[in-house]
N, C-alpha and C positions, 0 to 999 in steps of 0.2 A: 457196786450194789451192796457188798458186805459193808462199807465203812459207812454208805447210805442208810443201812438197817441200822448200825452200832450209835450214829449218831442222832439216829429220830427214838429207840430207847430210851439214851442218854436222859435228850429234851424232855420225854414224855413223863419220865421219872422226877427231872431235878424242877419242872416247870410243868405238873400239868394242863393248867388253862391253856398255854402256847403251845402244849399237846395237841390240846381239841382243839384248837384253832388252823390248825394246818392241816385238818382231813378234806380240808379241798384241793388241794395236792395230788392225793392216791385214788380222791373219784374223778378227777380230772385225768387225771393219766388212764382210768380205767375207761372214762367217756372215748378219750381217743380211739383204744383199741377195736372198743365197737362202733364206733362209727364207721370204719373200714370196713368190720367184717360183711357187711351187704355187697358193696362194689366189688370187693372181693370176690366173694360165690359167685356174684352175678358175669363177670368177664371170665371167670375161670371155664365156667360152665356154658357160657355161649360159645366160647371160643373153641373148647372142647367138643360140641355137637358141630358145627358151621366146619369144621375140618373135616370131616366124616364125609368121605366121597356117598359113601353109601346111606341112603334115604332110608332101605327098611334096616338098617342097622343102627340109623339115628332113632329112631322109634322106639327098636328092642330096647336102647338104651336110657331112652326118657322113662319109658315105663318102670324098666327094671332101677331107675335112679331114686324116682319118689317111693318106689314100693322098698326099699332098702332105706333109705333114709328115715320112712316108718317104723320099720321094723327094729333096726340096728337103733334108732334112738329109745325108742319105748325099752328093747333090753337095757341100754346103758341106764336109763332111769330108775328100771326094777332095782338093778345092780347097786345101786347110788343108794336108793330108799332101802336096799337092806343091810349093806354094809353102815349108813349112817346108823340105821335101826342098833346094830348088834353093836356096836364102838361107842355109841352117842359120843362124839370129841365134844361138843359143847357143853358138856356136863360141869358143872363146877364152876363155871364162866361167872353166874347168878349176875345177869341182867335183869335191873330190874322192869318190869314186864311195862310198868308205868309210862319207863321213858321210850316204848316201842311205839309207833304211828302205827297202826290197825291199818289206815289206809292205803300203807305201800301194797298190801297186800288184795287188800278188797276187790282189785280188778279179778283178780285168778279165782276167788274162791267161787265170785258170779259169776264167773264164765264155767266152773266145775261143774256148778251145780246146773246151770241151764243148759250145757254145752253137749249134745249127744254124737253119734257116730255121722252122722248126716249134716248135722251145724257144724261141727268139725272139718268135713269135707268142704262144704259150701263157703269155709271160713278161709279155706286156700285161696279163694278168689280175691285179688285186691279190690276195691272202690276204681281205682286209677291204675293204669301201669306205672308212673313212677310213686305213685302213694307206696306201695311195697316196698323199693327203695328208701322212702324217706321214712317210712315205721322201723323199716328193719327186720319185718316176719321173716326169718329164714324159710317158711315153708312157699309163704307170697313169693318171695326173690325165685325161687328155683323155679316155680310152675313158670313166671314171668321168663328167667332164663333160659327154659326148656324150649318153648314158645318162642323165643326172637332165637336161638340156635337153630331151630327146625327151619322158620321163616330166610331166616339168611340164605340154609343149606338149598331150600327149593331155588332163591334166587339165580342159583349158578354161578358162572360167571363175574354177572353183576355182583354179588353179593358179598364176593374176594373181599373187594377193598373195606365192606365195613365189617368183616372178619377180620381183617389186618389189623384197622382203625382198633375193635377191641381189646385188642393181645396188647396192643402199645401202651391201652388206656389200662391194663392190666399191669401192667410193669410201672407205669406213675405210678398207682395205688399202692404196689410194693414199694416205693422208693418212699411214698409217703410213711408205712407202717416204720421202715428204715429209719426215718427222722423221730417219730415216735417213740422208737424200742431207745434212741438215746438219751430218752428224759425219764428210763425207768425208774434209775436212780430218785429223782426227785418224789416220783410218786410214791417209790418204798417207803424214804423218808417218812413222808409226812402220814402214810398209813401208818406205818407202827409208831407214830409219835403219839397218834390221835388213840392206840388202840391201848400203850402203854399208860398215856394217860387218861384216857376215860376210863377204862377197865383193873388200872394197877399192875406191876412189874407180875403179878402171879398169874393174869392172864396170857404171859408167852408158853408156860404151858400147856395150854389147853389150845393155843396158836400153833403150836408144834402137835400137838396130836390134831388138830384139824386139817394141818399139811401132810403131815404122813399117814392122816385116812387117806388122802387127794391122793396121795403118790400111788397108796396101795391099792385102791378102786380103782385105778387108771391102767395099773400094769396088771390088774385080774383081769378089764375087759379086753386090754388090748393079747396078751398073751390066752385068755380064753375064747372070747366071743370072735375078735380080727383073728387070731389065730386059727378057730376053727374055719372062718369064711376063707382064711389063705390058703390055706390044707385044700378046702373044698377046690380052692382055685388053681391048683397046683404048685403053689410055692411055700417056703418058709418065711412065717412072719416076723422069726428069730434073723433069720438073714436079714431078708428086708429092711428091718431095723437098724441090724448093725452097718448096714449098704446108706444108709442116707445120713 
């Protein structure tokens, strides 16, 4: 990975055109990752309710999943929006504004502005059960997950084998992410080729204070926010961590 980064630099520096030419490289490799992450949640999470002997225990647990995953993401977000606030790492970068596409964004700022506490909810619902799957709404996926874990766990009996069927489809998806994480290399490459030369060797500065916001926003919420819901839980988060 280090000699992947030293030699997409290198290119970005001595060749930048062949810089920006190879940023489909690192959104390729980055398309990968998220295309997993659905099938992912979604077999982690069936699998995890559909094991559950207990019915009103699968429940407490549905409830208590989405209402946490609300909760706990909306703080990580405050968290993110104010540490970017007080650090701004992309300062100095001066992009210019010209060559930004307005449009990547357009979808989110109409969905802010029209989007209330009730469209929000209602927006949990997929069109299709597997349309959630194929968008990728991690909020769609889980309601959907929750839903075919409950469904299984009523089935009883019956239901084993396509809880098993899951777990198994669970474990391909890791083997895939597995074949993935080996072409990271390639992807680093060609991201810092594209970033060194579209942006100039002065921009790994401001690449390095963007990573070490990343790290530092990540170990506030996980040692603050995880840390206080461990405490609540009875464990150390400290441990934990150092245990996996």
């Amino acid at each position: 990975m280090l000699i992947a980064i030293a030699l997409g630099i290198l290119i970005g520096y001595a060749y930048p055109d062949l810089g920006k030419a190879l940023k489909p490289l690192g959104d390729g490799f980055i398309a990968l990752i998220k295309m997993m992450i659905a099938p992912v949640i979604f077999c982690t999470v069936v699998h995890g309710i559909s094991s559950m002997g207990d019915l009103k225990r699968v429940g407490r647990v549905g409830l208590k999943t989405l209402i946490y995953f609300e909760t706990v993401s909306t703080v990580a977000l405050a968290i993110g929006l104010i540490i970017g606030e007080l650090l701004q790492p992309g300062r100095g970068f001066n992009i210019d504004p010209a060559t930004i596409d307005p449009r990547a964004v357009a979808t989110y700022v109409t969905r802010a502005k029209e989007e209330g506490v009730v469209a929000h909810l209602m927006a949990i619902i997929p069109d299709s059960y597997f349309d959630a799957l194929a968008r990728g709404d991690i909020l769609q996926v889980l309601l959907i997950s929750i839903l075919s874990g409950f469904a299984i766990a009523f089935l009883g009996k019956a239901g084993e084998p396509i809880g098993a069927a899951v777990d198994k489809a669970a474990k391909m998806f890791f083997g895939i992410i597995r074949i993935v994480v080996r072409v990271a290399p390639i992807g680093a490459f060609g991201a810092m080729a594209f970033t060194v030369g579209a942006y100039g060797l002065g921009s790994l500065l401001n690449l390095v204070a963007l990573i070490g916001t990343f790290y530092l926003t990540s170990a506030l919420f996980v040692l603050i926010v995880l840390g206080s819901i461990a405490r609540f839980s009875g464990f150390s988060i400290i441990r934990f961590v150092a245990y996996i």
